[in-house]
ROSE-4610 file (N, C-alpha, C; in Angstrom, 1 decimal, always signed):
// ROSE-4610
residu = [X/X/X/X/X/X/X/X/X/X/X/X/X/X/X/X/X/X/X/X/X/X/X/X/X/X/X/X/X/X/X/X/X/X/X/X/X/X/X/X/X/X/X/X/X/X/X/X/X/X/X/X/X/X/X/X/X/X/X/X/X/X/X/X/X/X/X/X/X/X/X/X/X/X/X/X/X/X/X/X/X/X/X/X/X/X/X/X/X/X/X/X/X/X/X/X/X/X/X/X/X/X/X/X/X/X/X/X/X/X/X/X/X/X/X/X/X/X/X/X/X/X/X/X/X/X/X/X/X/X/X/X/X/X/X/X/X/X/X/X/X/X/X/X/X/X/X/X/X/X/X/X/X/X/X/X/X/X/X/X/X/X/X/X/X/X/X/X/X/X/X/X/X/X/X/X/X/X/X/X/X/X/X/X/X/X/X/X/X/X/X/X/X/X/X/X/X/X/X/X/X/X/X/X/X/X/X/X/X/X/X/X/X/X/X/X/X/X/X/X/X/X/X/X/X/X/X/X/X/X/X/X/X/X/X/X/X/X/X/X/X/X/X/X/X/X/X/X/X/X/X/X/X/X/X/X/X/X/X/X/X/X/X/X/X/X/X/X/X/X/X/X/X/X/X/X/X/X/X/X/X/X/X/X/X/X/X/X/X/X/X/X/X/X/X/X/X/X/X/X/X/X/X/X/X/X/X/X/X/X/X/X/X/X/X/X/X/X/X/X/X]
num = [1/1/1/2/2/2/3/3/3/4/4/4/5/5/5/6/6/6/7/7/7/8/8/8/9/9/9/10/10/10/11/11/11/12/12/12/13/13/13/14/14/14/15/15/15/16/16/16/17/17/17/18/18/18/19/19/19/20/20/20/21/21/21/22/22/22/23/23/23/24/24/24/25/25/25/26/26/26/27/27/27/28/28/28/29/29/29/30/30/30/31/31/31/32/32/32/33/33/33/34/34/34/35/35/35/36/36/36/37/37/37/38/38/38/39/39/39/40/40/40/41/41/41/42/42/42/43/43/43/44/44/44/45/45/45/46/46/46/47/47/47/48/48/48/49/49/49/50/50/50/51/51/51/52/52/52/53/53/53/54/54/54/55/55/55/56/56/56/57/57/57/58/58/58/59/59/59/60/60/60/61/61/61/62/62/62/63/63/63/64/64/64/65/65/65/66/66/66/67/67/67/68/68/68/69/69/69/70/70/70/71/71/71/72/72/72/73/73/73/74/74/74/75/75/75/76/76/76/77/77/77/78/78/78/79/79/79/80/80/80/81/81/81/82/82/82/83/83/83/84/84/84/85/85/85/86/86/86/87/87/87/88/88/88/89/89/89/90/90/90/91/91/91/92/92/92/93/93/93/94/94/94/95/95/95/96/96/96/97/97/97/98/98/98/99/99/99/100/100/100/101/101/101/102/102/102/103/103/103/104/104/104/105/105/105/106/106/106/107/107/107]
x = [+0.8/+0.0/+0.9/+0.6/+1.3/+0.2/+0.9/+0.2/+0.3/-1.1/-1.6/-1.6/-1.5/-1.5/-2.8/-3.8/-5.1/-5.4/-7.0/-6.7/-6.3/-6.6/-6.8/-4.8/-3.7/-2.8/-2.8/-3.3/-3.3/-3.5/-2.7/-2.7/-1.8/-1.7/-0.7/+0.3/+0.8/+1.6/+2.6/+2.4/+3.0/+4.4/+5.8/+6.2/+7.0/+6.2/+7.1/+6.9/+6.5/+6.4/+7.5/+8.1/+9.4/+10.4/+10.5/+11.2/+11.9/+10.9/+10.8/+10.6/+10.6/+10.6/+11.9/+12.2/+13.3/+13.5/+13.0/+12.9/+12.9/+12.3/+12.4/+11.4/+10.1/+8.8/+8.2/+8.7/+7.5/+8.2/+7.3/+7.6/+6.9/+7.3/+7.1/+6.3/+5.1/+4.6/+4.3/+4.0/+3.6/+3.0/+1.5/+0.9/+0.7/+1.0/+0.5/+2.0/+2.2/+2.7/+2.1/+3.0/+2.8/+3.6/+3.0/+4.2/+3.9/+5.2/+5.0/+5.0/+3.5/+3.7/+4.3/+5.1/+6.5/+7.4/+7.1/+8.8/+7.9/+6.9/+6.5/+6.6/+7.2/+7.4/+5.9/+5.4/+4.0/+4.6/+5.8/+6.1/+5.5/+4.2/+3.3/+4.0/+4.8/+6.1/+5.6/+5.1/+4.5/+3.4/+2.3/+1.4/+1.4/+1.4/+1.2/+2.0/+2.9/+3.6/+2.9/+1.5/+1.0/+0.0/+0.3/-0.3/-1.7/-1.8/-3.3/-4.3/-3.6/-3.9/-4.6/-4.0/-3.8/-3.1/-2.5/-1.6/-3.0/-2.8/-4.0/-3.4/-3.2/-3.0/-4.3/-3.5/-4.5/-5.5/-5.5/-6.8/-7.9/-7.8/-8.2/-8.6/-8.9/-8.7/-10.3/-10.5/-11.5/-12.5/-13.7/-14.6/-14.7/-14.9/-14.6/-13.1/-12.1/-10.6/-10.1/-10.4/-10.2/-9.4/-10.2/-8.8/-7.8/-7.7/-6.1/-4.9/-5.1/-4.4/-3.8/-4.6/-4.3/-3.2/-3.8/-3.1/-1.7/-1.9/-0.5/+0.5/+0.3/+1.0/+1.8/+0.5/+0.9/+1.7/+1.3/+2.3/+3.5/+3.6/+5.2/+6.1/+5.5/+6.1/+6.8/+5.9/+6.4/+6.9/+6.8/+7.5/+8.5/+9.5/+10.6/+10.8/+11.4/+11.6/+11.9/+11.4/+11.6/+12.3/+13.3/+13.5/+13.9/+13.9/+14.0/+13.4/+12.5/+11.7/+12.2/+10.7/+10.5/+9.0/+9.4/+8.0/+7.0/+6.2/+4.8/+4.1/+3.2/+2.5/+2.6/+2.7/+2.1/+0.8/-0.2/-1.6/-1.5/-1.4/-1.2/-2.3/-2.4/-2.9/-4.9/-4.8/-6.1/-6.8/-5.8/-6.4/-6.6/-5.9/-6.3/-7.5/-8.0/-9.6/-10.1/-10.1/-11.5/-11.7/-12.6/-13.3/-13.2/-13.2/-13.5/-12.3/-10.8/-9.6/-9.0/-9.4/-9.3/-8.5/-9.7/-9.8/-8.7/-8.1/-7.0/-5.9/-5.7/-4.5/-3.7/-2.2/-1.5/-0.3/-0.5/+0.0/+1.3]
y = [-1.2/+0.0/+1.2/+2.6/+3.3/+4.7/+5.8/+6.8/+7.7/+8.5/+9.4/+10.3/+11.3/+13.3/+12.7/+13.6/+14.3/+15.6/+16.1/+17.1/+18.4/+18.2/+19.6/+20.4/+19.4/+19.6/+20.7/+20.3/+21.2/+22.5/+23.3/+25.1/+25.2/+24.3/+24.9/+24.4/+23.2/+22.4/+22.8/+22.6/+22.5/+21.4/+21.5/+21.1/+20.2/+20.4/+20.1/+18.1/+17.9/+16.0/+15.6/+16.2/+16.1/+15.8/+16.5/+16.9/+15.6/+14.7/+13.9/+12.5/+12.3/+11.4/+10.6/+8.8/+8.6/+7.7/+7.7/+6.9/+7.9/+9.5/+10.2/+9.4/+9.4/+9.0/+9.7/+11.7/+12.5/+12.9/+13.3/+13.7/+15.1/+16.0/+17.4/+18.0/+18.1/+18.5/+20.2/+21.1/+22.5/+22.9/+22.4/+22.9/+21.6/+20.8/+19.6/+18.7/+18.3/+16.6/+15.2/+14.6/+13.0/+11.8/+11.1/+9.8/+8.8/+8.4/+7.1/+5.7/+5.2/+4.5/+2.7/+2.7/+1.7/+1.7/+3.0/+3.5/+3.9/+4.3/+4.3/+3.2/+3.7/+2.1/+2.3/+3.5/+3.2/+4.2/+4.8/+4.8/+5.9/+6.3/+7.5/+9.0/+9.0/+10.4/+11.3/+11.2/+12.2/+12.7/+12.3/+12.7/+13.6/+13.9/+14.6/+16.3/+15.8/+16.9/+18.3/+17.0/+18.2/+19.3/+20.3/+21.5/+21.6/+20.6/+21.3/+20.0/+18.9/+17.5/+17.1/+16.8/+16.3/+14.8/+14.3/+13.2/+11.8/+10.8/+9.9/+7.9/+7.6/+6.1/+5.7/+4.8/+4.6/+3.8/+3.0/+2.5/+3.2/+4.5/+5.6/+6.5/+6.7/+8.1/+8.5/+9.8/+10.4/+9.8/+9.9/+9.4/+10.6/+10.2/+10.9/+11.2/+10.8/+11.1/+9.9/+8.4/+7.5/+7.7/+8.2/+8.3/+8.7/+9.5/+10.0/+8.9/+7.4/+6.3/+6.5/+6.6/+6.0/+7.3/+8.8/+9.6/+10.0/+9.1/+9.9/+8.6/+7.6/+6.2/+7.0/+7.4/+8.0/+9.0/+10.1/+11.1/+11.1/+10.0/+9.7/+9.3/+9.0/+7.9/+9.3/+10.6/+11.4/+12.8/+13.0/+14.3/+13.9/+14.6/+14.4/+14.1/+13.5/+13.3/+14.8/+15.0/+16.6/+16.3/+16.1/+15.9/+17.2/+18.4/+19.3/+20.2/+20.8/+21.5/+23.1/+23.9/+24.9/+25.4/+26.8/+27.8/+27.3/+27.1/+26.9/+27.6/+27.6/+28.4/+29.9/+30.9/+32.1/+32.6/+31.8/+32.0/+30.5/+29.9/+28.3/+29.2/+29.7/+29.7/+29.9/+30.9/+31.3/+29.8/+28.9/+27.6/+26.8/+26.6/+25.7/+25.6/+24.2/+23.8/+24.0/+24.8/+24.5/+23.6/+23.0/+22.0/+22.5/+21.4/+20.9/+21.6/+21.3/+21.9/+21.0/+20.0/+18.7/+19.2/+19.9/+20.4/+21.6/+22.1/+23.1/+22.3/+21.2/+20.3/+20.6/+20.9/+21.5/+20.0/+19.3/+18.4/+19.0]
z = [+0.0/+0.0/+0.0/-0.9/-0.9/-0.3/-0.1/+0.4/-1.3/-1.1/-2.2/-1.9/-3.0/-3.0/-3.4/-3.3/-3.9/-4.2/-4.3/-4.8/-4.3/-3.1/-2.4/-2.5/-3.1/-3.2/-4.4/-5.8/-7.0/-6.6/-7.1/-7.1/-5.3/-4.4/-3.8/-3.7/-3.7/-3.9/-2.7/-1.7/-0.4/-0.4/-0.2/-0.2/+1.5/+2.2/+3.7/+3.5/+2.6/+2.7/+2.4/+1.1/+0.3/+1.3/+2.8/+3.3/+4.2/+4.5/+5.6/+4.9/+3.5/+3.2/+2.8/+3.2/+3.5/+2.0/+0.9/-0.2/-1.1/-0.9/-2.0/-3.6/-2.9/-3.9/-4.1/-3.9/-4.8/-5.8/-6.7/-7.6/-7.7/-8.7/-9.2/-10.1/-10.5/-12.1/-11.7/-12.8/-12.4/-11.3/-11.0/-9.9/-8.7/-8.8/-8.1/-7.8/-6.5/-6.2/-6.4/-6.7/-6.6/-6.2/-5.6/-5.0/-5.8/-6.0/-6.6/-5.9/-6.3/-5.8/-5.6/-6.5/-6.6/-5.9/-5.2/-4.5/-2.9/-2.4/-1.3/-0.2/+0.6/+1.8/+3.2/+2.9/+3.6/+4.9/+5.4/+6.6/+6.8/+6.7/+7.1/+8.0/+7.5/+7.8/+6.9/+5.7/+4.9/+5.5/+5.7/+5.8/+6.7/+8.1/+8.7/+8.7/+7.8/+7.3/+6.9/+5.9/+4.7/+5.4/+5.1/+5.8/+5.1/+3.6/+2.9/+3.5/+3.9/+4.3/+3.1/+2.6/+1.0/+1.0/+1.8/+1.5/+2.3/+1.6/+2.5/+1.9/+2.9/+2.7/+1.8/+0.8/-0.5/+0.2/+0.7/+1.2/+2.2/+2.6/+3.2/+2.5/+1.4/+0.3/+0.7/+0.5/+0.8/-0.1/+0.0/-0.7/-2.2/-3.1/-4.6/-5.0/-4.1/-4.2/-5.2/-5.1/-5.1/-6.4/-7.8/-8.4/-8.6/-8.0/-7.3/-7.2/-7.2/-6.6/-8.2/-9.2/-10.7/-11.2/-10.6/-11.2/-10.9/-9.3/-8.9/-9.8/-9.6/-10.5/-12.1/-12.6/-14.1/-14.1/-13.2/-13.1/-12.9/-11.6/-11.2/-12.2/-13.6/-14.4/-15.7/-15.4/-16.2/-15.6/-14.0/-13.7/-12.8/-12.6/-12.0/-10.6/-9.6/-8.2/-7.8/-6.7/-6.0/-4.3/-4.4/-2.9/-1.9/-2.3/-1.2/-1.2/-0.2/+0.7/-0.7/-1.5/-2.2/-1.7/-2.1/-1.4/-2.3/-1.6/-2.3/-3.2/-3.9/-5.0/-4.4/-5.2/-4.3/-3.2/-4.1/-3.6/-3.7/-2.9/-2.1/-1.0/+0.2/+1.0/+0.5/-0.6/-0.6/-1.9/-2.6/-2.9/-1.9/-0.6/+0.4/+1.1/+0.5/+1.2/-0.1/-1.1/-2.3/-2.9/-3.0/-3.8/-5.3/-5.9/-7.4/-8.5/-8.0/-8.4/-9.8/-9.6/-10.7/-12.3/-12.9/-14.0/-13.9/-12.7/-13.1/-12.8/-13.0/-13.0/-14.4/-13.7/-15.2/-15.3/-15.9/-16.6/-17.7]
């Protein structure tokens, strides 16, 4: 089992998980994080990290998050590993908590 970004991550992209993780399984796309989950060892050190609380053990995922499991897989496969601690979006604080951010996923 691996732990997932979802959505409430897109548009702020908080970096304090990066920090504490000892496998280095996020990865980086424009506005959003992703872990991959091939390389996650489960040791729930990320999560509590995230200030947007965005990170969720895949068998936990919020109810409507569920695909999240599929996207963070794909994405890891195409944005780069990010392993140290960068300022977050500028307006990271006034995206944190909105619903329905999906469709502003910058791929």
């Amino acid at each position: 089992m691996a732990f997932v970004i979802t959505e409430n991550c897109i548009k702020c992209k908080f970096t304090d998980c990066v920090d504490v993780c000892p496998v280095d399984c996020f990865h980086e796309g424009p506005n959003f994080l992703v872990i991959d989950p091939d390389e996650c060892i489960d040791c729930t050190l990320c999560e509590p990290e995230c200030p947007a609380n965005a990170i969720h053990a895949e068998d936990e995922l919020p109810e409507g998050q569920e695909h999240f499991a599929a996207l963070n897989a794909e994405l890891a496969k195409q944005w780069p590993i990010i392993t140290e601690v960068k300022d977050a979006l500028p307006d990271a604080d006034e995206w944190n908590g909105k619903p329905g951010k999906l469709a502003l996923l910058e791929k």
